[in-house]
VEXTI-180906 format. One line per 8 residues: number of its first residue (from 1); their letters; for each residue z, x, y of C-alpha. Coordinates in nm, 3 decimals, always signed. Example, Ala and Ser with C-alpha at 12.3 -4.5 7.8 and 13.67 -1.06 7.14 Angstrom:
BEGIN
1 = AS = +0.780,+1.230,-0.450 | +0.714,+1.367,-0.106 .
This chain:
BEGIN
1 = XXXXXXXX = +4.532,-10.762,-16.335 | +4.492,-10.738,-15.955 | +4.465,-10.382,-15.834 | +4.177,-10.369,-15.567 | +4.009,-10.019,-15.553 | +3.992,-9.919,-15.201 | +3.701,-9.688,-15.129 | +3.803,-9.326,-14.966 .
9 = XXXXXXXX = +3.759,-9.261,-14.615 | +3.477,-8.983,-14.688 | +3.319,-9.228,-14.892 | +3.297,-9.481,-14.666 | +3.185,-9.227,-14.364 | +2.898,-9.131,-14.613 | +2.802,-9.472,-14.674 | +2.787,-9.574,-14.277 .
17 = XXXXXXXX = +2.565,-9.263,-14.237 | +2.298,-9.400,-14.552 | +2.321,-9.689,-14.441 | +2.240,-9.650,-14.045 | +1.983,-9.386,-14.189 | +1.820,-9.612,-14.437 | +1.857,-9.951,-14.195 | +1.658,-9.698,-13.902 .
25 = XXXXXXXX = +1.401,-9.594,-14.134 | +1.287,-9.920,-14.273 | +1.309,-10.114,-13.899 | +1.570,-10.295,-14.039 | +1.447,-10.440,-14.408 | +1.599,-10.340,-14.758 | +1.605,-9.953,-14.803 | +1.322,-9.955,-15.083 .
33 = XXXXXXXX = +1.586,-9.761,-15.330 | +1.800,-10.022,-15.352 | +1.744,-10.343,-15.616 | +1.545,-10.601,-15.424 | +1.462,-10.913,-15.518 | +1.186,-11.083,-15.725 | +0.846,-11.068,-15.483 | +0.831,-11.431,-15.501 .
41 = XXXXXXXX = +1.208,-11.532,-15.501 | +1.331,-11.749,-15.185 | +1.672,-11.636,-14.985 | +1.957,-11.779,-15.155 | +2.038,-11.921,-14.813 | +2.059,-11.692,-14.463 | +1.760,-11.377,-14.434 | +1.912,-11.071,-14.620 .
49 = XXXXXXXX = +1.774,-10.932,-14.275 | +2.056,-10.819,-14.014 | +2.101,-11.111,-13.794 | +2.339,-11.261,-13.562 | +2.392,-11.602,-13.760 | +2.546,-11.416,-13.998 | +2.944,-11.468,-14.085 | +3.066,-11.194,-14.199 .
57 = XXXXXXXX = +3.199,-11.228,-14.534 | +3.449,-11.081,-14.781 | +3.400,-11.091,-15.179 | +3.637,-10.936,-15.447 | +3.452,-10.798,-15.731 | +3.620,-10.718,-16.099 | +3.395,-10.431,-16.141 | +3.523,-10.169,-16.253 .
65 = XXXXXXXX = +3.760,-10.117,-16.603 | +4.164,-9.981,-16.530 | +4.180,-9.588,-16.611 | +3.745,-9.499,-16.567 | +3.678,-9.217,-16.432 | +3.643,-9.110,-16.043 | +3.289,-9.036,-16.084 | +3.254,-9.432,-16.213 .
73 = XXXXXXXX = +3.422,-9.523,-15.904 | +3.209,-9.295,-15.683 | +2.869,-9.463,-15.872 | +3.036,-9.768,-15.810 | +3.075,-9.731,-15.475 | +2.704,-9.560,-15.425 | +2.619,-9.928,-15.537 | +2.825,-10.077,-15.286 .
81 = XXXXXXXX = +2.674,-9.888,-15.060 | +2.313,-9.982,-15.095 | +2.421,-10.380,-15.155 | +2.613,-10.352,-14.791 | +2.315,-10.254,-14.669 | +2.100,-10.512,-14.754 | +2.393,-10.738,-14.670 | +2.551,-10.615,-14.392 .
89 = XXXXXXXX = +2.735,-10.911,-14.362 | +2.930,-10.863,-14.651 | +3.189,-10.686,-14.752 | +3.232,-10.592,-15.127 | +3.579,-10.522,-15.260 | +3.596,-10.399,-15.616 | +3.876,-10.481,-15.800 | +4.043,-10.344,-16.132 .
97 = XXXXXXXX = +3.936,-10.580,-16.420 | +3.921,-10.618,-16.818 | +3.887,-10.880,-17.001 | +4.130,-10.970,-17.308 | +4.222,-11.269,-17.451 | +4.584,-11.266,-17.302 | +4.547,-11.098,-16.992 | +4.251,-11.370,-16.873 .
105 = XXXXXXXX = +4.443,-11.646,-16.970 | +4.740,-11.554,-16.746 | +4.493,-11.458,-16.488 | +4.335,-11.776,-16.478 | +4.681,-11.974,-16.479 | +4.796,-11.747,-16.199 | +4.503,-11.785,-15.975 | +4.452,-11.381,-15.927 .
113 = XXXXXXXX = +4.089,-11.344,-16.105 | +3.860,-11.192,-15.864 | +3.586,-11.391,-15.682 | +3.338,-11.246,-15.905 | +3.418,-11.128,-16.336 | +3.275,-11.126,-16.635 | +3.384,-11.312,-16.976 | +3.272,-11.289,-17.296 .
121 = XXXXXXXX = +3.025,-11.562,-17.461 | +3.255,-11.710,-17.612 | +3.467,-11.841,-17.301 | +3.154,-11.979,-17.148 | +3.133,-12.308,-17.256 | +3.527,-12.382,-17.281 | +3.588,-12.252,-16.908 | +3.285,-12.481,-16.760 .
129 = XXXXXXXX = +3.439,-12.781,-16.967 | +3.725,-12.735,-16.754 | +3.624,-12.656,-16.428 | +3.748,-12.339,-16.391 | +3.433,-12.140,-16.299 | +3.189,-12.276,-16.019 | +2.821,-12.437,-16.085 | +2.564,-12.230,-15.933 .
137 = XXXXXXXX = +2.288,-12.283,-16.063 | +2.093,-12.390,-15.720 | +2.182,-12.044,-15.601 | +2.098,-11.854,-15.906 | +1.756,-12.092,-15.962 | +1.659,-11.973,-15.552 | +1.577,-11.632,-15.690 | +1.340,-11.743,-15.847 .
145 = XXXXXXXX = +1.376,-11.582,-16.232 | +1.620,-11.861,-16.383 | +1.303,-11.960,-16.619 | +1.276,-11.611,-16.768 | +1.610,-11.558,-16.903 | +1.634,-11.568,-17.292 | +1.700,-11.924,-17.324 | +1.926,-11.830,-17.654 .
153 = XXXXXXXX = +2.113,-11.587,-17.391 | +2.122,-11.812,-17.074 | +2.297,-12.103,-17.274 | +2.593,-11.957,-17.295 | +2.660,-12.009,-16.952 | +2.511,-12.379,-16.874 | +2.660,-12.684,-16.927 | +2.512,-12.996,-17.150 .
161 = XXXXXXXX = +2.281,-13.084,-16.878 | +2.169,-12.740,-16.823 | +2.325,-12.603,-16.497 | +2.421,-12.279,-16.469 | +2.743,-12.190,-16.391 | +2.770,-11.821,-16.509 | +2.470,-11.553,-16.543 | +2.422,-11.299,-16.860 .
169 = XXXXXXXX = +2.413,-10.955,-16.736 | +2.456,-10.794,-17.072 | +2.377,-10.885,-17.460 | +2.471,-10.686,-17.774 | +2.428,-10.682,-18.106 | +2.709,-10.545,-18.386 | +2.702,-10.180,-18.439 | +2.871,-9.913,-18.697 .
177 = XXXXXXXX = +2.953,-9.655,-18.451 | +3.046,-9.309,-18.645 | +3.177,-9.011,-18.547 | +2.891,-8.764,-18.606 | +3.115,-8.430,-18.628 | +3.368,-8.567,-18.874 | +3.062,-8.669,-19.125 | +2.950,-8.271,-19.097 .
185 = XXXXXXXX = +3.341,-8.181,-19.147 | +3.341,-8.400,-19.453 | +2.987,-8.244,-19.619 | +2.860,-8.598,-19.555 | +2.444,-8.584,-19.332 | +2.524,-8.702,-18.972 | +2.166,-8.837,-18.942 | +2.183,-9.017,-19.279 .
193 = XXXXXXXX = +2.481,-9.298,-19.176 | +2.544,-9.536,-19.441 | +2.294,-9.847,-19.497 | +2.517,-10.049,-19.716 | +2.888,-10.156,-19.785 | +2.938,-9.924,-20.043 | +2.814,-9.612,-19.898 | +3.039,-9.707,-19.578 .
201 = XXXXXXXX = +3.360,-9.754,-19.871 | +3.203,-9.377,-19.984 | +3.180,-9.222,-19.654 | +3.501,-9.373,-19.544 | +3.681,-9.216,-19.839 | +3.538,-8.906,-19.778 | +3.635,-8.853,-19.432 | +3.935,-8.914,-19.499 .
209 = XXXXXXXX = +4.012,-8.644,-19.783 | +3.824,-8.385,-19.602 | +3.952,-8.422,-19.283 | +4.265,-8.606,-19.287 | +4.195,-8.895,-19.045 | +4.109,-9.264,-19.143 | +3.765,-9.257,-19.227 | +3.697,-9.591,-19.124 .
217 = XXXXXXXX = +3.958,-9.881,-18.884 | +3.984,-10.190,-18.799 | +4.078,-10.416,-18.491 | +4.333,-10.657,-18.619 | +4.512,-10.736,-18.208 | +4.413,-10.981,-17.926 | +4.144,-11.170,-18.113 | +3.983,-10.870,-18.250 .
225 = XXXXXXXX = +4.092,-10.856,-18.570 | +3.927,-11.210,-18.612 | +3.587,-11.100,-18.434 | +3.546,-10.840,-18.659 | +3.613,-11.001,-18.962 | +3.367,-11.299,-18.834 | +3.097,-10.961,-18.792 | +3.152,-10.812,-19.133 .
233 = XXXXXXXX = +3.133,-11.185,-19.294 | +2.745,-11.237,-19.146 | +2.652,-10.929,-19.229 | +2.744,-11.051,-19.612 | +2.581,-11.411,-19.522 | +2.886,-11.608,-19.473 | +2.960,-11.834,-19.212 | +3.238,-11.926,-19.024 .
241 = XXXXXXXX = +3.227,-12.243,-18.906 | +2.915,-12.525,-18.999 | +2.779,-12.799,-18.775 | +2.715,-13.126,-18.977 | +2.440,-13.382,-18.833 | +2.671,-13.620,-18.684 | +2.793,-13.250,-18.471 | +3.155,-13.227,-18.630 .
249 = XXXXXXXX = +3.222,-12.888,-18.646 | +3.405,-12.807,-19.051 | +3.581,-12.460,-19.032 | +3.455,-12.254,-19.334 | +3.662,-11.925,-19.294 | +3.804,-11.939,-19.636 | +3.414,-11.841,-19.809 | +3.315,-11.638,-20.049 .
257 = XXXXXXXX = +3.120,-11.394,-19.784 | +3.477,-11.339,-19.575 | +3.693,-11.315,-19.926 | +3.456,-11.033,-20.039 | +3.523,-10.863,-19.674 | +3.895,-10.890,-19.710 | +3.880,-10.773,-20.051 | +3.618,-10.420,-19.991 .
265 = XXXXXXXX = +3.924,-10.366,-19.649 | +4.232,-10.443,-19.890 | +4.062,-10.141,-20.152 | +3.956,-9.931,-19.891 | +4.398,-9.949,-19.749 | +4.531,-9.944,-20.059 | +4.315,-9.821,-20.369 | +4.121,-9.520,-20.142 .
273 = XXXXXXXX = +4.392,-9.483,-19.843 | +4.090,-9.421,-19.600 | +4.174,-9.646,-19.294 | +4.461,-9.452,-19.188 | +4.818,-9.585,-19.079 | +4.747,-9.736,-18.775 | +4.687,-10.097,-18.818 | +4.716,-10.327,-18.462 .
281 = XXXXXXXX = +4.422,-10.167,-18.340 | +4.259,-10.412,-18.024 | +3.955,-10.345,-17.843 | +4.021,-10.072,-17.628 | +4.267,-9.839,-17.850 | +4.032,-9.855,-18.123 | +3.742,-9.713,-17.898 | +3.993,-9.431,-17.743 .
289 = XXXXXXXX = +4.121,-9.342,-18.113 | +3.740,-9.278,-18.199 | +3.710,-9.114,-17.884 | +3.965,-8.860,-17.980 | +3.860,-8.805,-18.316 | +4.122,-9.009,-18.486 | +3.843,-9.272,-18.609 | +3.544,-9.192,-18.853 .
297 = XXXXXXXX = +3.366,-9.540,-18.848 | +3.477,-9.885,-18.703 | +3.230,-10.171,-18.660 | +3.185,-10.304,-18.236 | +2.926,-10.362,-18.006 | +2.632,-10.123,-18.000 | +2.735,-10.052,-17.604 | +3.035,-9.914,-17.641 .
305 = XXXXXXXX = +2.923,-9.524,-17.530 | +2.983,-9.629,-17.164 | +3.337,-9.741,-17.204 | +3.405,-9.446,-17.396 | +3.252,-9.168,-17.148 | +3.418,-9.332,-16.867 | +3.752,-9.405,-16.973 | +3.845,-9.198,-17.275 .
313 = XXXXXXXX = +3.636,-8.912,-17.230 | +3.406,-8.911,-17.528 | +3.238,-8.574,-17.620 | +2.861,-8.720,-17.665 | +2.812,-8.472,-17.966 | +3.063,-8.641,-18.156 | +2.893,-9.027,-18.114 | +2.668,-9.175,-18.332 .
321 = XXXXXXXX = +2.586,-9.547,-18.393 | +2.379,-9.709,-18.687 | +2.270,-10.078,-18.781 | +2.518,-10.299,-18.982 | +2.474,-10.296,-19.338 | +2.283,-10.661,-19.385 | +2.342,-10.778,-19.762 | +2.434,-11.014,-20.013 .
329 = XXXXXXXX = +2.226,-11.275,-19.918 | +1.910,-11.416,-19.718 | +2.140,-11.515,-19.446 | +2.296,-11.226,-19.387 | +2.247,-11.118,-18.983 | +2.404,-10.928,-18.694 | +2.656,-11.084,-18.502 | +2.526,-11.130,-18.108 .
337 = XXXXXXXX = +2.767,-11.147,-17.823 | +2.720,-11.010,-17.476 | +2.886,-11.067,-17.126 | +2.881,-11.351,-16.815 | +2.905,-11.314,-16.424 | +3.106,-11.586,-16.314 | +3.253,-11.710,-15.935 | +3.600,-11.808,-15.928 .
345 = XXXXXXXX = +3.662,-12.178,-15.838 | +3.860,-12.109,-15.548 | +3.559,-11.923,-15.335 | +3.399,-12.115,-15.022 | +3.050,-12.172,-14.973 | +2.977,-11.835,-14.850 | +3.155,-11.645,-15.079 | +2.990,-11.816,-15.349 .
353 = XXXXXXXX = +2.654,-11.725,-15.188 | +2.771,-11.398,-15.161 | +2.882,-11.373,-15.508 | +2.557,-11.439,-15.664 | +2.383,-11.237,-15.421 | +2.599,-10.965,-15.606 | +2.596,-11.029,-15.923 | +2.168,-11.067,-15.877 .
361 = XXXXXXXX = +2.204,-10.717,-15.725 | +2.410,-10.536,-15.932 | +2.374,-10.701,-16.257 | +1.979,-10.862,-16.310 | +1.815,-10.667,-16.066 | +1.831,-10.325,-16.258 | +1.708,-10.562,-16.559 | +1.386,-10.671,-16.438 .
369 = XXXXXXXX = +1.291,-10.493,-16.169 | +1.112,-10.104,-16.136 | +1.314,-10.085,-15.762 | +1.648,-10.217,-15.892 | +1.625,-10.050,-16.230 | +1.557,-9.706,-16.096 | +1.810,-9.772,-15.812 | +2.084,-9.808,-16.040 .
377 = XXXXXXXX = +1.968,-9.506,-16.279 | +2.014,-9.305,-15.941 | +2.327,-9.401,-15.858 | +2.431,-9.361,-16.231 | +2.295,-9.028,-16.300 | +2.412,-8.881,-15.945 | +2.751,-8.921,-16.047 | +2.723,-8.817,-16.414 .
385 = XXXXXXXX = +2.731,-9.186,-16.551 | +2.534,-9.260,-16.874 | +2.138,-9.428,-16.827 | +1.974,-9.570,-17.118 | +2.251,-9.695,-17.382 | +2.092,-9.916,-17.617 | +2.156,-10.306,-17.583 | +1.981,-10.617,-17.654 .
393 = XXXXXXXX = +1.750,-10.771,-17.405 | +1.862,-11.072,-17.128 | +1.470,-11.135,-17.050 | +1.261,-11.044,-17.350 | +1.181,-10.752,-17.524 | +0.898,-10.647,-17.342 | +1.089,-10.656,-17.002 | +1.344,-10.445,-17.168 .
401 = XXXXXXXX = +1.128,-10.178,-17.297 | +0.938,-10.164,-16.974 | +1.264,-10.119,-16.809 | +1.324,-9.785,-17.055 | +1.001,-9.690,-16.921 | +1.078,-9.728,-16.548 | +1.418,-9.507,-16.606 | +1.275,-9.258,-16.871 .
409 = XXXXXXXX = +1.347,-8.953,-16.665 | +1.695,-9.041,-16.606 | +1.825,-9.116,-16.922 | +2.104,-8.879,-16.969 | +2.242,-9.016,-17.296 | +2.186,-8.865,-17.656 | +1.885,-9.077,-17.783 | +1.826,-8.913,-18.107 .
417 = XXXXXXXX = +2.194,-8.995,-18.214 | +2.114,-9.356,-18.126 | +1.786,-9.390,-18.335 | +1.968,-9.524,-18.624 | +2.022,-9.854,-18.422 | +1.727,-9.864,-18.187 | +1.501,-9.832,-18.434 | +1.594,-10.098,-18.648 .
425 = XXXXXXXX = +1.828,-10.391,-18.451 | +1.487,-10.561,-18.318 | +1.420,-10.593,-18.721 | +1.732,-10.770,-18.775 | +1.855,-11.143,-18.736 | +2.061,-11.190,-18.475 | +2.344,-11.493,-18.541 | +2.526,-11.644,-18.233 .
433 = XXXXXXXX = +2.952,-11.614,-18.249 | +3.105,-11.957,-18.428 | +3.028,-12.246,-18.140 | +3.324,-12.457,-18.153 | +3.698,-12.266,-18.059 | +3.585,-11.897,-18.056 | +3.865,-11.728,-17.956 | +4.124,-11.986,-18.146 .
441 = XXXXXXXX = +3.946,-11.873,-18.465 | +3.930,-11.522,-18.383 | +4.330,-11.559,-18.290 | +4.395,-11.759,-18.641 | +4.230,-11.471,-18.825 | +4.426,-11.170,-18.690 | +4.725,-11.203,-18.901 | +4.471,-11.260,-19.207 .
449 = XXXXXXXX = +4.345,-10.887,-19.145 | +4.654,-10.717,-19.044 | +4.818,-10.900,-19.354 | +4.565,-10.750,-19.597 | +4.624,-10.433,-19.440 | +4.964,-10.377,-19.426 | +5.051,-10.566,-19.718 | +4.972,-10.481,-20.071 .
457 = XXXXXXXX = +5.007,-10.795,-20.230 | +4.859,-10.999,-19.972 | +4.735,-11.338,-20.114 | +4.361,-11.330,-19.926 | +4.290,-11.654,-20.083 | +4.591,-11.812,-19.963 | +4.574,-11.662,-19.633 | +4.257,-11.790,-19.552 .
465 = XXXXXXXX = +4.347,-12.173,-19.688 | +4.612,-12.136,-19.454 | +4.394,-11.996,-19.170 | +4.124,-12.250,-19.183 | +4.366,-12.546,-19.188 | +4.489,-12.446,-18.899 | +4.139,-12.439,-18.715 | +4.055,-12.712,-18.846 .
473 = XXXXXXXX = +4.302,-12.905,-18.701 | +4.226,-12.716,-18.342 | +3.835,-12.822,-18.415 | +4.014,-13.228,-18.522 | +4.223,-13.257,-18.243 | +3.904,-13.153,-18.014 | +3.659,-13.422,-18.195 | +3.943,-13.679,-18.121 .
């Protein structure tokens, strides 16, 4: 997990010479390129001027994904650069980092997380139950934006009282990502993607007769199996989990919405052999599989073109990503999920001030403001990083599309391949990940999709009895 990325001599000789250049120039303030903050925010604590109060400081950041690409390193580092600047008290060291279910976990129990990563949603509320990420919410509510987060975003990160003890820096919503040059290899329109279940079963099957590779997969590994089948069920209208008035939470896995799922995956293995033969697919193998060409649909987050340029070198022809079928029922919606800065426990005082001067600079800043948006397009697009991938907004909608407006002439990804999502996620209902055990769910529902598909007699109705006893009795033992 720990595998700090040390920056290159001739990197760090350039970045002296900016920043002596840039410190020069501006008599000492924040170069103007880089993301500054809010007009009106107060310091979170000492002048970000150079000054001789200042103790220097030393933060590790998880910033960057194992295996990306040197030129996501060098953007990184461009980054570093500018945030050194302004901060010339601190030091920034990024640090190797993923998050997965397992790997976190041991993390966290061995004490070698960084002093600043991200989680998903989901881990929010469970890690500030148990005191293993820092309240800083004074710090974060000193720059001076804490009120114009998305309160439906910001949540995810406060406690009961409110207090913020991690930041959203990134929300999503559910995606069918296709592969754009199998559908013209299989006869099938590229700019037509499938708008319901049964088109997808079609298209799926047809791939996967005309061009030999599984026309559509599915994560089953390390929780993933269980997000997706939680994604597919509200897109039918099913729930899994409900919230009765008294606040018990009753697992409801084993519904009509998620049987239906189960049953369209188990015909599409079995009946039209289009998924393939690979069936422990997790996050990350699923996206390089696509990547390569191995993968003609899969359902996951509509920001996945990043991961895939930088770490499994994605031709950008091939990509394409549409809206999730929404049917069956009133209630059907898009799943919503997105990422959290956090500060590991273990920090001091100044580290933690450091930290969330970081994460405000790297994260928000290219969010909501012209300087810090344009900043990080820069740096992005000078080292052939993607600008512009669709995702869901942390402020509001109209900060978001102003912020596509401040970057316009930077955006270096293929737009027109990403209209089928753009143009219709805002139209769709969003529906927040099951409150109450996320990832235990999730990790209860893997062996119900790898079951299905590697079994052909697989019992769904049994299997999901089975499942939600089992959460139940997580969500029980909690209540008690």
């Amino acid at each position: 997990m720990r595998s700090t990325i040390r920056r290159p001599a001739s990197v760090l000789t350039a970045f002296a010479v900016i920043a002596a250049i840039l410190l020069a120039a501006c008599g000492g303030t924040t170069p103007s390129s880089a993301p500054s903050a809010a007009p009106s925010a107060p310091s979170t604590g000492a002048s970000s001027s150079p000054g001789a109060d200042q103790e220097p400081v030393t933060i590790v950041v998880g910033a960057l994904r194992p295996g990306v690409t040197q030129a996501a390193v060098d953007a990184l580092y461009e980054q570093i650069g500018q945030f050194e600047a302004k901060y010339p008290w601190i030091t920034v060291e990024p640090e190797e980092y993923n998050w997965t279910a397992p790997t976190f976990t041991a993390a966290l129990a061995a004490g070698t997380l960084p002093d600043v990563f991200t989680i998903p949603f989901t881990d929010g509320k469970g890690l500030i139950a148990q005191s293993q990420i820092v309240d800083i919410d004074a710090l974060v509510r000193e720059l001076g934006y804490a009120d114009k987060f998305n309160p439906n975003v910001l949540v995810n990160g406060q406690d009961a009282s409110g207090k913020i003890f991690a930041v959203p820096t990134a929300a999503y919503g559910m995606s069918l990502t296709y592969n754009r040059t199998l559908f013209t290899q299989a006869g099938l329109d590229p700019d037509v993607p499938p708008a319901t279940w049964d088109e997808v079963r079609a298209a799926a099957k047809t791939i996967a007769e005309k061009t030999g590779v599984a026309g559509y997969a599915s994560m089953a590994t390390e929780n993933t199996g269980g997000w997706q089948l939680t994604t597919s069920t509200y897109a039918m209208g099913g729930r899994m989990q409900e919230v009765g008035e008294d606040g018990k939470v009753q697992a409801t896995v084993n519904n009509s919405a998620t049987k239906a799922v189960l049953e369209r995956l188990k015909a599409m293995r079995w009946e039209d052999n289009s998924m393939g033969s690979t069936f422990d697919y997790a996050w990350g193998t699923i996206n390089q599989a696509f990547a390569a060409g191995q993968v003609g649909m899969f359902t996951g987050g509509s920001d996945l073109y990043t991961w895939m340029v930088q770490n499994a070198s994605l031709n950008p022809d091939d990509y394409g990503v549409s809206v999730i079928p929404l049917e069956g029922s009133p209630d059907a919606g898009v799943l919503g999920g997105g990422t959290l800065a956090a500060v590991n426990v273990v920090t001091t005082a100044a580290e933690r001030d450091a930290a969330v001067k970081w994460i405000d600079f790297y994260y928000i800043q290219k969010l909501l403001t012209e300087d810090g948006a344009v900043a990080d397009a820069k740096a992005l697009t000078a080292n052939e990083q993607p600008v512009g991938v669709p995702a869901l907004p942390i402020f509001d909608k109209a900060t978001y599309d102003e912020s596509q407006v401040w970057i316009k002439d930077y955006i270096n990804v293929p737009v027109a391949q990403m209209t089928p999502f753009t143009s219709k996620i805002f139209d769709q209902q969003i529906v927040t990940e099951p409150v109450a055990h996320t990832q235990e769910l999730y990790a209860a529902l893997d062996p119900v999709v790898q079951a299905v598909l590697t079994d052909q007699n697989a019992d769904i109705d049994a299997l999901l009895d089975a499942a939600n006893t089992q959460i139940q009795a997580i969500l029980d033992a909690d209540a008690g």
